[in-house]
N, C-alpha and C positions, 0 to 999 in steps of 0.2 A: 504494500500500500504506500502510495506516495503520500505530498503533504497535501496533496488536495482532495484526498478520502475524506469522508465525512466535513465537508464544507455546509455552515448554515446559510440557508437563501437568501433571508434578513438581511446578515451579514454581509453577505455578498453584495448585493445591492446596493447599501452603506458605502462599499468599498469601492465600486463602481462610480457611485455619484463622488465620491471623493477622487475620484479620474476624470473628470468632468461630463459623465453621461447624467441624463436627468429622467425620473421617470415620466411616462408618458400618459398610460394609464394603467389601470388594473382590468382582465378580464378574467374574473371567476379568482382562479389560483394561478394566473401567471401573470406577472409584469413584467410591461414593455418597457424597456428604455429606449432613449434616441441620443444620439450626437451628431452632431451638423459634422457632415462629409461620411456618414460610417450608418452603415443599416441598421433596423432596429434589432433588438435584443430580447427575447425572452426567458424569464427566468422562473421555472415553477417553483409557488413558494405552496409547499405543503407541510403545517406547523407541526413540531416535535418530528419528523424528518430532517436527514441531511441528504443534499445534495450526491447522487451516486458519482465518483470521481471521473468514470467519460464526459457527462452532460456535464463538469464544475468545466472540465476540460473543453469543451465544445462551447462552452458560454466566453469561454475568455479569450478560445481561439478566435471567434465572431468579435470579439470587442478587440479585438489588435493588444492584447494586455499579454507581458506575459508572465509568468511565476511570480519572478522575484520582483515587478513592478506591484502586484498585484496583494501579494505579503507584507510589504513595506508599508500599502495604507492599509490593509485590514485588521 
């Protein structure tokens, strides 16, 4: 397991908006972020879950972020 097993979504997203994405809105359990020049993002937040480590992986690789940017603000 790497370091991005059991990643919280919450979190996640905190840490994202602290990269400059902002959220967009909420639909159901997933929120969209957006950044001007970069697709949106979704991130399923299902509470007392963590994020399985492909989809923490596939969220960050869409947001151009990588590890050790992404550790540093969370």
């Amino acid at each position: 397991m790497g370091r991005l097993a059991n990643i919280i979504a919450l979190r996640m997203i905190r840490a994202l908006v602290r990269l400059g994405w902002t959220v967009d809105r909420v639909s159901g359990s997933h929120h969209v972020l957006v950044k001007t020049g970069h697709r949106p993002i979704t991130v399923p937040v299902h509470r007392g879950h963590a994020l399985k480590e492909p989809v923490a992986r596939a969220i960050l690789k869409q947001a151009g972020v990588v590890e050790d940017e992404f550790f540093d603000v969370y």
